[in-house]
C-alpha positions as CSV (number, residue, x, y, z in Angstrom):
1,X,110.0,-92.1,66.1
2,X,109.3,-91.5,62.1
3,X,111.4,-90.5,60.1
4,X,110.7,-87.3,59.1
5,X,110.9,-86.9,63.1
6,X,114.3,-88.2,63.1
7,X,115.5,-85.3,60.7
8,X,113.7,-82.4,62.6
9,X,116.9,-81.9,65.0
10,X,119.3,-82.0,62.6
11,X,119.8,-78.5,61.8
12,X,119.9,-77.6,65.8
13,X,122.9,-80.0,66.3
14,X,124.3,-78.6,62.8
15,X,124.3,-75.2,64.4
16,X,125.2,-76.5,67.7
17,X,128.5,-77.8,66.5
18,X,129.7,-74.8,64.6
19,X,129.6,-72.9,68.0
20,X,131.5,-75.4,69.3
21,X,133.6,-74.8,66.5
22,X,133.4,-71.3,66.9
23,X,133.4,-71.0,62.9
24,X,133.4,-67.1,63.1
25,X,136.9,-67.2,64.1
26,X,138.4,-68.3,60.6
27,X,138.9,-64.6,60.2
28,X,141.6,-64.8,61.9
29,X,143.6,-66.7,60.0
30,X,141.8,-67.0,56.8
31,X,143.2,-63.1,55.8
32,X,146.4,-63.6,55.9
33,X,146.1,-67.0,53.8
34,X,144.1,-65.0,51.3
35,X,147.4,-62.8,51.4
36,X,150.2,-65.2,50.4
37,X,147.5,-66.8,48.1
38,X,147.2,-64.1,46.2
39,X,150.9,-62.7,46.4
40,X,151.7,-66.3,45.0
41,X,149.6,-65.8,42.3
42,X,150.8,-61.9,41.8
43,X,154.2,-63.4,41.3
44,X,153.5,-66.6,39.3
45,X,151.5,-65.1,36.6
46,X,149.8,-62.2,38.1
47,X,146.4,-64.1,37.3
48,X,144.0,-64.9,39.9
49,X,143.6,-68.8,40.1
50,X,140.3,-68.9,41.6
51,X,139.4,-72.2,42.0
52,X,143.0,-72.9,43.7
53,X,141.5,-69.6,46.0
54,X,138.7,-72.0,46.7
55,X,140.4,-74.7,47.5
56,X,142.9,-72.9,49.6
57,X,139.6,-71.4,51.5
58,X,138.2,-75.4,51.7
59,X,141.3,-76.4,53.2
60,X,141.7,-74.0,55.8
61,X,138.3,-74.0,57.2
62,X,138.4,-77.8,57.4
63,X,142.1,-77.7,59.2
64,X,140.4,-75.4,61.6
65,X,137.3,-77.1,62.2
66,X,139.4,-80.5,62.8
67,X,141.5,-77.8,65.1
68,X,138.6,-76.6,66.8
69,X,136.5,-79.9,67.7
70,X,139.3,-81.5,68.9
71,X,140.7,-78.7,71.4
72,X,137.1,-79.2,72.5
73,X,136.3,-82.7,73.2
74,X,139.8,-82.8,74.8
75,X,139.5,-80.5,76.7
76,X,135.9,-80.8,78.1
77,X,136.6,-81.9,81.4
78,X,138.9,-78.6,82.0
79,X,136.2,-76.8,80.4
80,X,133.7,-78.4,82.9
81,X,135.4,-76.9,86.1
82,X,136.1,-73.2,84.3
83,X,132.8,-70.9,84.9
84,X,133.8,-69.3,81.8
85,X,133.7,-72.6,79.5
86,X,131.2,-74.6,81.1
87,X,128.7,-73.7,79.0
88,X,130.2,-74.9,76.2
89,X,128.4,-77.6,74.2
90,X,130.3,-80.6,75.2
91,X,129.9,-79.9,78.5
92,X,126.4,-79.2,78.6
93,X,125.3,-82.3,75.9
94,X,124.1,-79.3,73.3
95,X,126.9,-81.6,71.8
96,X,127.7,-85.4,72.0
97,X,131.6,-86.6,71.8
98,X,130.4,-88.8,69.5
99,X,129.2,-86.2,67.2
100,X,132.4,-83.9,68.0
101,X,134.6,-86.9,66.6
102,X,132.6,-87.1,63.6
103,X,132.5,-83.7,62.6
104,X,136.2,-83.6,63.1
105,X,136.9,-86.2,61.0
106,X,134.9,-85.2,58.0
107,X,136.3,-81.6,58.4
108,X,140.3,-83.5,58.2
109,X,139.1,-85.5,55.6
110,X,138.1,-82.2,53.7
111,X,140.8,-80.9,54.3
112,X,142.8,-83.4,53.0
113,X,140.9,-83.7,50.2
114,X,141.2,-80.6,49.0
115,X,145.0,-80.7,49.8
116,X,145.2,-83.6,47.1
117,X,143.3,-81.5,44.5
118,X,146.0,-78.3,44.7
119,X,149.1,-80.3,44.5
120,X,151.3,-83.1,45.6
121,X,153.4,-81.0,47.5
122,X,150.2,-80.0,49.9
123,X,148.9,-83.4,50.0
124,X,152.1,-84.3,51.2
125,X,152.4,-81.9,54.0
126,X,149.2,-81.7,54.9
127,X,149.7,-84.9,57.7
128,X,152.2,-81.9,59.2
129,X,150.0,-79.4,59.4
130,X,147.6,-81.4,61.7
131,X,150.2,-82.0,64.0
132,X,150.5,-79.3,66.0
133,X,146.3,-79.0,65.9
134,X,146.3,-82.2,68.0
135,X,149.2,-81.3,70.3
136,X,148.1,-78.0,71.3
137,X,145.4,-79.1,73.7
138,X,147.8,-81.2,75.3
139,X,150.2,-78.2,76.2
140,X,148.3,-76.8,78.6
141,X,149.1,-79.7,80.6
142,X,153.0,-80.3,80.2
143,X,154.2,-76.8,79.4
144,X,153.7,-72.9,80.6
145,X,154.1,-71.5,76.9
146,X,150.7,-73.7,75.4
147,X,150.1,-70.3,73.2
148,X,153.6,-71.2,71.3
149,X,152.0,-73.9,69.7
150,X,149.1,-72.3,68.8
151,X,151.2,-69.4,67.4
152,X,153.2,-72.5,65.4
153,X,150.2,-73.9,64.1
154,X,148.4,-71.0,62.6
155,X,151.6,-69.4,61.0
156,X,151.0,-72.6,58.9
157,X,148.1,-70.8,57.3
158,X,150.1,-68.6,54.6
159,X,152.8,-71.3,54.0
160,X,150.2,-73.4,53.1
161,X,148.4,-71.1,51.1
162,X,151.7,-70.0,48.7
163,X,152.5,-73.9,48.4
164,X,148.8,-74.4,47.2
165,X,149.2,-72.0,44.7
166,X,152.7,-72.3,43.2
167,X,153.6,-75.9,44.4
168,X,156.9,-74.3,45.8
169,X,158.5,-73.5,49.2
170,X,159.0,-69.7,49.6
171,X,160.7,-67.9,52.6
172,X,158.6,-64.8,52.0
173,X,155.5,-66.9,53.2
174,X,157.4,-68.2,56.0
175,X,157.8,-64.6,57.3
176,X,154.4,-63.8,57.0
177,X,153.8,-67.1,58.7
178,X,156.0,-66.3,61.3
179,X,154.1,-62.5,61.8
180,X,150.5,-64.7,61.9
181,X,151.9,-67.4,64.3
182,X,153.2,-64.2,66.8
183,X,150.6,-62.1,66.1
184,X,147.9,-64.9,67.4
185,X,150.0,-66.3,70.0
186,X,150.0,-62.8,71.5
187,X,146.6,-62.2,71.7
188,X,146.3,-65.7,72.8
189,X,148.1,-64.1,75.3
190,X,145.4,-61.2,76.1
191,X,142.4,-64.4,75.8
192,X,144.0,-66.7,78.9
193,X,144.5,-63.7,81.1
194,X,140.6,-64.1,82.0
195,X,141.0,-67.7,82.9
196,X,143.7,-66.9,85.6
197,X,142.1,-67.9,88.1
198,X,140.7,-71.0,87.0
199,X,144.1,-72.0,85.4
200,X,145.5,-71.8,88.5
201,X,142.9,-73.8,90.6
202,X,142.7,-76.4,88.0
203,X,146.3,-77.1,87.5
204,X,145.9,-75.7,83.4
205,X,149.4,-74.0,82.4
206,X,149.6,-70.8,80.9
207,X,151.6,-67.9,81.2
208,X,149.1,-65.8,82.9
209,X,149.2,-68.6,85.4
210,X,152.6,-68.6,86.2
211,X,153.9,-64.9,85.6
212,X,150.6,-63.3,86.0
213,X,148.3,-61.2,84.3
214,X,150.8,-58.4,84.1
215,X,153.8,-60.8,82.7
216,X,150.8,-61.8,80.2
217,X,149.8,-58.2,78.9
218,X,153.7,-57.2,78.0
219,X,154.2,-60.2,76.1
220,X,151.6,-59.5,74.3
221,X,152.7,-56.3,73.5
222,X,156.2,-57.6,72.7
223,X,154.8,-60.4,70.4
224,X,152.9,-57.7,68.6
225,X,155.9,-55.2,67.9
226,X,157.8,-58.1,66.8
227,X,154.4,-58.9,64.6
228,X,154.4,-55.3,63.1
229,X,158.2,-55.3,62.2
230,X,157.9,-59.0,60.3
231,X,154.8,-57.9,58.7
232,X,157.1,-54.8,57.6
233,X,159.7,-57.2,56.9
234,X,157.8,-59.1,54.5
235,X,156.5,-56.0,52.7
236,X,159.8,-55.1,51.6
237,X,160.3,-58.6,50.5
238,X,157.8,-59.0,48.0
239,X,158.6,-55.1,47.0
240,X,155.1,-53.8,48.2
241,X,153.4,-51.0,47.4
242,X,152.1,-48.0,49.1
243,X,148.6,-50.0,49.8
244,X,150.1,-52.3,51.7
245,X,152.1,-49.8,54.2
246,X,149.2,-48.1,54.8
247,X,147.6,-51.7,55.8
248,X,150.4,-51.9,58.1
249,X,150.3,-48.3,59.5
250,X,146.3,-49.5,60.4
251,X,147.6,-52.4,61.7
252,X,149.9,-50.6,64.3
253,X,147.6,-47.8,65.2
254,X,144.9,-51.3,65.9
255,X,147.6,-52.8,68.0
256,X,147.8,-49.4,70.4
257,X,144.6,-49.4,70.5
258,X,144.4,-53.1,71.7
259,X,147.0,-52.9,74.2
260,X,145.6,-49.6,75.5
261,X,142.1,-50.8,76.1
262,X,143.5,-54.2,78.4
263,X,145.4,-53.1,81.8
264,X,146.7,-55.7,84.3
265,X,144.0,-54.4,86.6
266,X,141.1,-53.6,84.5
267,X,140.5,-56.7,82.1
268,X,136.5,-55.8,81.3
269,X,137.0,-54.4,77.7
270,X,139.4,-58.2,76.9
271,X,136.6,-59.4,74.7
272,X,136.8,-56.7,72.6
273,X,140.3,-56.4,72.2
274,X,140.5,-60.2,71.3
275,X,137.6,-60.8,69.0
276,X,136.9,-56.7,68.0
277,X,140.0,-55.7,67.0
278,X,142.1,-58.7,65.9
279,X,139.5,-59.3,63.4
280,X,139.7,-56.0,62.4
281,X,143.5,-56.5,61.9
282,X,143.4,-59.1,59.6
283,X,140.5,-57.9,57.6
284,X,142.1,-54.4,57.2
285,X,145.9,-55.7,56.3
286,X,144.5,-58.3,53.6
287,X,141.8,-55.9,52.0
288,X,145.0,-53.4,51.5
289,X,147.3,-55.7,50.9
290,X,144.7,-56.7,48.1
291,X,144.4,-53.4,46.6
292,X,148.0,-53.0,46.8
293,X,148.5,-56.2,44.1
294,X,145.3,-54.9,41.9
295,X,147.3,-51.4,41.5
296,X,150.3,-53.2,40.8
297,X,148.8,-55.7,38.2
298,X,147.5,-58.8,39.4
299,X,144.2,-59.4,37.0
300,X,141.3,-60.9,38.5
């Protein structure tokens, strides 16, 4: 084979691996980082730092990509007996292990790369926020509460984001944290209640497995109240502004809306609710949490 042959696939497997990755997901996340990255910088100097912004946005999407690859390649042989997963690309070849692993380490080393660039506080935690990346494909197999440590690792996102800014701990990005790490662990929640089934053949743990669909849905809904009142919680912390309690008021409605559209019996309209409207969350809280810290004078 030439070459110039050689190269010809290379954007296919390129594009292969970021749906494994699932790369459109970052909005999850990436909001409310953007969020305590800018209330950091509202409170530090009310200047936007942008290329700390950038390396904030660097860092998370390589955490999540590392995240991402490696909850894949271990967990490919679960994925292979689930209908729902086994077309996924490490199952079907679309992806080679081989490749998964090396895609996941360059993403950890940019990652941690760009942790060393903000500060040596980051660089120095960074080794903890990987942590719970690596363990969370594993729960599924010793514990019944697996979502937890998702929820744990992705309230992560905002502490890391106000440490990469200001180079300090601060509690008001561990409550925001704490409303991200709920919030997602809840609609993880909502996601594994279509897997039932195949949890429960397969031996995977999950709380839809072992309290049922129903069980699931209503603590999802308790995550989520719990979610609205920390995210209320932290307003009033960093004294916010009007914008940002109408963010939260959108927020709430979005979470009715969520709940209202997934029933115990009638799980047709969960993709929706999971991708649809939890993206719609984040986007809607950060873009008025934004405008609420323009109005009240950070400069671009």
């Amino acid at each position: 084979m030439s070459a110039s042959a050689a190269v010809v696939p290379q954007p296919g497997r390129t594009r292969a691996f970021l749906r494994l990755v699932v790369i459109e997901h970052s909005v999850f996340a990436l909001p409310f980082a953007y969020i305590a990255a800018f209330t950091a910088m509202h409170q530090l100097d009310r200047n936007v730092h942008w290329v700390r912004l950038l390396l904030v946005t660097v860092a998370m999407v390589g955490l999540r990509t590392f995240a991402m690859a490696v909850n894949r390649i271990i967990d490919r042989e679960i994925d292979a007996r689930n209908p729902r997963t086994a077309g996924r690309e490490l199952v079907t070849g679309a992806v080679s292990v081989r490749s998964a692993w090396t895609g996941a380490l360059v993403a950890v080393v940019v990652f941690l790369g760009a942790a060393a660039l903000l500060n040596p506080l980051c660089l120095a935690l960074a080794p903890v926020a990987v942590v719970p990346m690596v363990v969370y494909p594993y729960g599924k197999r010793f514990t019944n509460f697996p979502h937890a440590i998702l929820g744990l690792a992705q309230a992560m996102a905002p502490v890391g984001a106000w440490i990469a800014i200001t180079g300090e701990w601060s509690w008001e990005s561990v409550i925001l944290g704490l409303a991200v790490g709920i919030w997602i662990g809840g609609f993880d929640l909502i996601y594994a209640c279509q897997d039932v089934e195949a949890d429960r053949t397969n031996g995977v743990m999950s709380v839809p497995a072992r309290f049922g669909v129903p069980g699931a849905l209503w603590g999802a809904r308790w995550c989520h109240v719990v979610t609205t009142a920390l995210l209320a919680w932290y307003g009033v912390a960093i004294g916010a502004g009007v914008f940002f309690w109408v963010g939260l008021v959108i927020v709430a409605v979005a979470f009715c809306y969520e709940h209202a559209i997934v029933r115990p019996h009638d799980t047709s309209r969960l993709n929706r609710a999971f991708f649809q409207v939890n993206s719609f969350i984040g986007i809607a809280l950060f873009v008025c949490a934004l405008l609420d810290l323009f109005v009240r004078g950070l400069t671009p």
